[in-house]
N, C-alpha and C positions, 0 to 999 in steps of 0.2 A: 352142753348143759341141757337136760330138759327136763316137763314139766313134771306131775305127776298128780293133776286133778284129773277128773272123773272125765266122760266121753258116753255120749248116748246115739244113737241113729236111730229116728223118724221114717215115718210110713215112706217117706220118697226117697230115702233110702240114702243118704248126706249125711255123712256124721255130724256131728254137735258138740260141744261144751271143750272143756280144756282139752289139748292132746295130753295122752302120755309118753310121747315119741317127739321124736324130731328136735329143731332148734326153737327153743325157746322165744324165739323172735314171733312165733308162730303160733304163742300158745294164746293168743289177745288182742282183737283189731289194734287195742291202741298202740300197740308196740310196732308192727312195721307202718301202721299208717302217718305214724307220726314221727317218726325217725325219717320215712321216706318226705312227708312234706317239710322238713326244717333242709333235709340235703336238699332237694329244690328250688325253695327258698334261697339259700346259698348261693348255689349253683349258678339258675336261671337269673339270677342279677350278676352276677361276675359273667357272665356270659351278655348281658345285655348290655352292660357297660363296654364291654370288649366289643362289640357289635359296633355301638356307638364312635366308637372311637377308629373302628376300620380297622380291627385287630384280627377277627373271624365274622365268618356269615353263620349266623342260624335260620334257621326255619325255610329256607331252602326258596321252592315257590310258593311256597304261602304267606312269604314276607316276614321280614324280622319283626315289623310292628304289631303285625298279629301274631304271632307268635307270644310275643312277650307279653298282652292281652291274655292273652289263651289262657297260657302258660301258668300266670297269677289267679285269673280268677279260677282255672278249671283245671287244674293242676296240682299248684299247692295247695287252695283252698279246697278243694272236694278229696285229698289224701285225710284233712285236718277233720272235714264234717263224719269222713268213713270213720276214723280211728274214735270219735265220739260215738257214736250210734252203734258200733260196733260193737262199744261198752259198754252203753247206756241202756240200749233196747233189753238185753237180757235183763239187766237192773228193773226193768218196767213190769216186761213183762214176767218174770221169774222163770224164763225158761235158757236153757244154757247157750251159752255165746257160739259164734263160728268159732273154727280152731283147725289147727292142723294145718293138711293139705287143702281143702275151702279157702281157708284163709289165705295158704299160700298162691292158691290161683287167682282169687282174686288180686290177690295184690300184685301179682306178673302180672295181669289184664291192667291193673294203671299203671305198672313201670313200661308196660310196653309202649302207651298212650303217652309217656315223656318221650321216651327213645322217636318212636315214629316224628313225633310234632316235629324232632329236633332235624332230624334227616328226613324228611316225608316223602322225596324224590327216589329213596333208593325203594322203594317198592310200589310207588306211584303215588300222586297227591291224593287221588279218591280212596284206595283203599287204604293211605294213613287216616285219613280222618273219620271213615267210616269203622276201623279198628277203635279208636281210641275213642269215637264217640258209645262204646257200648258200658264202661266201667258205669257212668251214674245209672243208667238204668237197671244192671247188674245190682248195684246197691241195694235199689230201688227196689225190686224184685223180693231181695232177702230181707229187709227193714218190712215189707208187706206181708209176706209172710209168717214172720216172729210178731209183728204185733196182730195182725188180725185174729192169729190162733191165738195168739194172747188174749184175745178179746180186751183189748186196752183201745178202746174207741178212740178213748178223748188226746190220742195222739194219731191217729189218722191226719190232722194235720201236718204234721212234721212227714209222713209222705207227699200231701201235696206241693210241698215245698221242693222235695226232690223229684218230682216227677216238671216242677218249672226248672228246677237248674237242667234236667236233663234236655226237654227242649228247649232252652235256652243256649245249651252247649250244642248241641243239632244247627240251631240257628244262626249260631256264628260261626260257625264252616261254611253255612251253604253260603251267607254272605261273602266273607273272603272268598270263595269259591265263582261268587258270580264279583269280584271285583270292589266289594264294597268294607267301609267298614262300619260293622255293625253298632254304631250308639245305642238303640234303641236296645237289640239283645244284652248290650254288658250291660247296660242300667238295670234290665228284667234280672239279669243274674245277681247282679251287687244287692237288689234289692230283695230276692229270695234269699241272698243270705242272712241280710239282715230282719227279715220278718224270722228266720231262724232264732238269729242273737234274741228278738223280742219276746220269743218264745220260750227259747229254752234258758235265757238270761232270766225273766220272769221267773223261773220255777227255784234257778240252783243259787244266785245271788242274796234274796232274802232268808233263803234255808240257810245257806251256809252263815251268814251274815246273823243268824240268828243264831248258829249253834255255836259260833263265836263269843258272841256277850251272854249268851245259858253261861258257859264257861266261866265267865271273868267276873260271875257273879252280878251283871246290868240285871236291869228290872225290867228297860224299856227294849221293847222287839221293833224288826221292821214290820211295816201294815201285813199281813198275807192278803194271799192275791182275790182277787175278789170281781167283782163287775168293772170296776173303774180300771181298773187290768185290762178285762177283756175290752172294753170299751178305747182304750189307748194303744193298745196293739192294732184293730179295727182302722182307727185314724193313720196310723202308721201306716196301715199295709196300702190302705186309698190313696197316701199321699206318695208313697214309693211308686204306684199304679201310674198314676198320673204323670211321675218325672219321668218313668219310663218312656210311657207316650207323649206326652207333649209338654215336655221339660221348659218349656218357656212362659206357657200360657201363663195371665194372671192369676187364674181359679189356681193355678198348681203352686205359685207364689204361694198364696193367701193358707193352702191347705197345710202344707210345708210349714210355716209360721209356726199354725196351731200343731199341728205332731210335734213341732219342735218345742213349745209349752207342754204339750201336752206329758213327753217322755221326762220331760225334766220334773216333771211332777211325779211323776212317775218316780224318779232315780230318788226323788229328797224324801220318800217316804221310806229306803232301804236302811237309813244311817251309814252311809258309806260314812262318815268321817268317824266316827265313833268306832272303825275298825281299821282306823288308819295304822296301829302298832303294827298290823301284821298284813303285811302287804301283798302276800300269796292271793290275799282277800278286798284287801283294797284296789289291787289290778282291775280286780273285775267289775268295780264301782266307774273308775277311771275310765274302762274299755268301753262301756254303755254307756258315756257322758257323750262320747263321741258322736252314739244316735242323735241328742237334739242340737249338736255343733253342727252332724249336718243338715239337721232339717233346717237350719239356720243358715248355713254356706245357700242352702238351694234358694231359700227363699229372697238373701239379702247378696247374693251373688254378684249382679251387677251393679249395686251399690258401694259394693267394697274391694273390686277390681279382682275378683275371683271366677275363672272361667270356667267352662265344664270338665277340662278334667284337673284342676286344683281340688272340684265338690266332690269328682270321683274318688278322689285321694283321700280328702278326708273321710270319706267313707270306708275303703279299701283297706290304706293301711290304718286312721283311725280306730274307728269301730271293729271292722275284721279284723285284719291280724293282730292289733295289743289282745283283742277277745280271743281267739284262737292262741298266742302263745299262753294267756294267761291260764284257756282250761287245760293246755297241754300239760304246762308243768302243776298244776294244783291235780290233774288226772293219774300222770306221769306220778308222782309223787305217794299217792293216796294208794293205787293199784300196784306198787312197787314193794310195799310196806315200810314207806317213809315216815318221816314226821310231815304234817300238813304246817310247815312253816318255811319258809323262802331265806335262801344264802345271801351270801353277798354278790354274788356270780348273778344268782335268780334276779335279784335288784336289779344288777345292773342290766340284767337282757331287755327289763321294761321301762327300765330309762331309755334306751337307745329305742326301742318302738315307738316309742313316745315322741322321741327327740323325730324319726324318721318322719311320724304322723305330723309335725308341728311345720317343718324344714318344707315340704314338698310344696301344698300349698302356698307357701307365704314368697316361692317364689316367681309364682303370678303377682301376688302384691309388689313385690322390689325385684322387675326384670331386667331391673342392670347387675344384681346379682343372682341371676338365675342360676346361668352353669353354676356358681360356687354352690347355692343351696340346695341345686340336683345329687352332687358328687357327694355332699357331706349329709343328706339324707339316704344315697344309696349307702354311704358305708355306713349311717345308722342302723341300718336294716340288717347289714352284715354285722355285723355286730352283737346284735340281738339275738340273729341264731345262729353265732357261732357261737355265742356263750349257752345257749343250748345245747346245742350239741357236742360241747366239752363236757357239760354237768350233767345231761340227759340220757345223752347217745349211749353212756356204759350200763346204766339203769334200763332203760328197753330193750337193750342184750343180754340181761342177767334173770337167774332167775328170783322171783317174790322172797323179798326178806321180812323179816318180822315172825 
C-alpha cells in the first residue's frame, strides 16, 4: 500500500514531506515509531521476566539489569518521543515531515540499537553501544534543524530536552561500562522525560480539553497557559534537578513537596473530570496526576515505606508510559482518520497501565507480597500493549482513511 502526499527536497539535499512510494509504514514518524516502541514494550518485558526466571540470558556483558534499565527508558521510550516529534514538529513548524527512505533509516538506526543491546557480544560491547548511542542525537540533529528553520524559538526547549536524554543515554553506557550502575543518569533521563510530559502536556491537554467542552456545548474552559505555567514547570524541572543529584537531601524533600502542590494546581485548573465521558481525553488528565504522585512518592518516600526505585516507577510507568500510550493512541487515531473517541480495547489498554503503574510500587509497601505484585503488574503492562497492538498495529500499517 502507499502513500500519495506531496515530497519536497531542501537545500541539503534530503527529501522531505509524505513519500509517494514505498510502505506506507514510512510515510510518518508515528507509524514505525510507535508500532516499533509497543513491540518493545512487549517484548523487552517477556524477555525480562524470562530472564528473571532463568529461562534466557539477555544483554550479554552488559547485564541483564542494565539492559532492561536501558531498554525501558532508551528504547521504548525514545521510539515513543521520536514518533511524536516526528509529527508534531512539522505541525509547529509548517514545514513538511521526514518520510520515506529518511524515515526509514532512521528507524533501522533504533532497531539496530534494540538488536545490538540485546546481543552486544556478537560485534563487541563498545561498538554495540557506541552504535546505538547515536539514534537520540540523530533525532536531535533533525528536530533542530526543522525547528530552527522554522524559526519556532519558543520550542528550542523541547531540544534541550533531547540533547539531556542524549547525554543521559551516553552516560549510562559508560557507567555499566566502568561497572557501575548508574542512578544518578536514569533519574537525569526519567526526569527529562518528564520535564517533556510538562511541556508538551501543558500545551496539548487544556487545548484538547477545551475543544472537548467547545463541543458539548460547556461555557467553562480550562485556565490557558500563562506565567503560573511557566512558573510550575520551573519548579518541576529544579526539583527533578535536585532528585537527580542528591535524591535524599532535605532541600530536595521540601522542593519535591512543593512541585508536587504545585502540578496539582496545575492539573485542577484543566477540568479533567468534566471530560471524564470521553476517556481518549481523560487519560491524559490521569497520566499527568501521576507528576505530583511522584513528587509526593520523593518527598514522602521514607515515610511511607517506598524506596527508590518503587519512586522510579511511579514515575516511569506512572507518568511516562500511561502518557505515552495515551498520546499514542489519541495520535494514532487523529493521523489515521479515525474518530477521536476511544473503544473498549482502547479502555481497557489504560486500565491495565494504570493497574501496572499502581501494582509495582505498592510492592515495596506489602513485601511479603512482592513477587505476586511484580508478576501481576508485569502482565499489566502486557496487556496494555498487547491490546495496542491488536487495535493499533493494523491502523499504523494501513494507509489514512477519512
Amino acid at each position: 500500500m502507499h502513500t500519495s502526499q506531496q515530497t519536497s527536497r531542501p537545500a541539503g539535499g534530503i527529501p522531505r514531506g509524505l513519500s509517494k512510494t514505498g510502505p506506507v509504514l514510512f510515510s510518518y514518524g508515528f507509524r514505525p515509531f510507535f508500532l516499533g516502541a509497543a513491540i518493545v514494550a512487549m517484548t523487552a518485558m517477556i524477555l525480562w521476566i524470562a530472564a528473571l526466571a532463568g529461562i534466557v540470558e539477555v544483554g550479554g556483558s552488559y547485564g541483564a539489569h542494565h539492559w532492561h534499565a536501558h531498554e525501558m527508558l532508551f528504547g521504548f521510550s525514545s521510539a515513543v518521543v521520536a514518533g511524536f516529534l516526528l509529527t508534531a514538529v512539522p505541525n509547529w513548524t509548517g514545514r513538511l515531515p521526514v518520510s520515506g527512505l529518511p524515515l526509514a533509516g532512521l528507524f533501522a538506526l533504533w532497531v539496530a540499537g534494540r538488536l545490538l543491546m540485546l546481543w552486544p557480544d556478537l560485534i563487541g560491547l563498545v561498538p554495540s553501544v557506541a552504535i546505538e548511542s547515536l539514534f537520540l542525537p540523530v533525532l536531535l540533529f533533525i528536530c533542530s534543524r526543522e525547528i530552527i528553520t522554522g524559526r519556532k524559538w519558543k520550542d528550542l526547549k523541547v531540544l534541550g530536552v533531547l540533547a539531556v536524554l542524549s547525554l543521559a543515554n551516553i552516560g549510562f553506557h559508560l557507567d555499566t561500562l566502568a561497572g557501575e550502575h548508574g542512578g544518578t543518569v536514569e533519574r537525569l533521563a526519567v526526569s527529562a522525560y518528564l520535564v517533556l510530559i510538562m511541556i508538551i502536556g501543558g500545551r496539548i491537554i487544556p487545548s484538547f480539553s477545551r475543544n472537548w467542552l467547545n463541543q458539548k456545548g460547556e461555557t467553562r474552559f480550562p485556565v490557558s497557559y500563562g506565567r503560573f505555567d511557566t512558573g510550575v514547570i520551573i519548579i518541576g524541572a529544579l526539583a527533578l534537578t535536585c532528585w537527580s543529584l542528591r535524591p535524599n537531601e532535605p532541600a530536595t524533600l521540601a522542593l519535591a513537596a512543593i512541585a508536587g502542590i504545585a502540578h496539582a494546581a496545575r492539573l485542577r485548573r484543566w477540568r479533567g473530570l468534566a471530560v471524564w465521558p470521553e476517556k481518549l481525553l481523560f487519560i491524559l488528565h490521569v497520566a499527568y496526576a501521576f507528576l505530583p504522585l511522584g513528587f509526593a512518592a520523593i518527598a514522602l518516600g521514607d515515610r511511607i515505606g517506598l524506596g527508590d526505585t518503587a519512586i522510579m516507577h511511579v514515575m516511569t510507568v506512572g507518568a511516562m508510559a500511561a502518557m505515552m500510550l495515551a498520546v499514542m493512541t489519541r495520535a494514532t487515531r487523529g493521523h489515521t482518520g479515525r474518530q477521536l473517541a476511544s473503544s473498549w480495547l482502547t479502555n481497557a489498554s489504560y486500565a491495565a497501565i494504570l493497574m501496572a503503574a499502581i501494582l509495582r510500587p505498592l510492592a515495596d509497601i506489602l513485601p511479603d507480597r512482592a513477587m505476586m505484585l511484580y508478576s501481576l503488574a508485569g502482565l499489566a503492562w502486557l496487556i496494555a500493549f498487547g491490546l495496542f497492538l491488536t487495535e493499533y498495529g493494523p491502523m499504523l500499517a494501513r494507509v489514512r482513511r477519512g
